[in-house]
N, C-alpha and C positions, 0 to 999 in steps of 0.2 A: 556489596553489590554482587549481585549473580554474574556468574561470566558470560552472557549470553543476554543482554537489555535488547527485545526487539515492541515497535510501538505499533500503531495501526493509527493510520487521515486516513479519514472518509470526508472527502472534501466535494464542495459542489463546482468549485475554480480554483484555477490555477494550484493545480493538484500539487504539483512535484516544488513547485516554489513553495507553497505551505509544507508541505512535507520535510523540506530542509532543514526550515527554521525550526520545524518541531523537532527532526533529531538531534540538534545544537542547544534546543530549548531541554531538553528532556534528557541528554545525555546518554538517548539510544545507541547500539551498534548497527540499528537498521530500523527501517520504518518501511511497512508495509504500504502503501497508500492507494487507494483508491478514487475513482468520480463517480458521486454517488446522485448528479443532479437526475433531474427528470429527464433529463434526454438520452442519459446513458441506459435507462431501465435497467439498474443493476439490482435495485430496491425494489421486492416483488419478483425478480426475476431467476434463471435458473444457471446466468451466465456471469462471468466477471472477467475484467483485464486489471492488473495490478502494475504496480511499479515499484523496486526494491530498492529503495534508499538508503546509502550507503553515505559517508564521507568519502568514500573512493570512488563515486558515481551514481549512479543510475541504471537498473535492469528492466526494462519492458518485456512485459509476459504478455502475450497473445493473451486473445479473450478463450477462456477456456469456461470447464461447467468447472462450478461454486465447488462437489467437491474435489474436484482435480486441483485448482490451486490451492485446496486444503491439504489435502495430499503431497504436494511437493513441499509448500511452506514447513512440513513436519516431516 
């Protein structure tokens, strides 16, 4: 195991409840997760807001451009 498992949801509902399960399912240190429905226009689009999931919680990222949150993720 790499010292460092991080996962990515792209989810269309209930973002951060799916995202959870997936870091428990999957035995990430963090899950990136995303809303990728239609209404968010992330899909196509030049913006994104993210949430970092953690087993020690939850960090909401402001909608920033695509790649600034590429940029800080790294």
């Amino acid at each position: 195991r790499p010292p460092l498992v991080v996962g990515f949801a792209a989810e269309t509902e209930r973002v951060i409840e799916h995202a959870t399960a997936k870091l428990a399912r999957k035995g990430c240190d963090l899950v990136v997760a995303n809303d990728v429905s239609p209404e968010s226009g992330v899909m196509g689009g030049a913006r994104n807001s993210v949430h970092l999931v953690t087993g020690a919680g939850v960090e909401t990222w402001p909608t920033l451009d695509k790649d600034e949150v590429a940029r800080r993720l790294v």
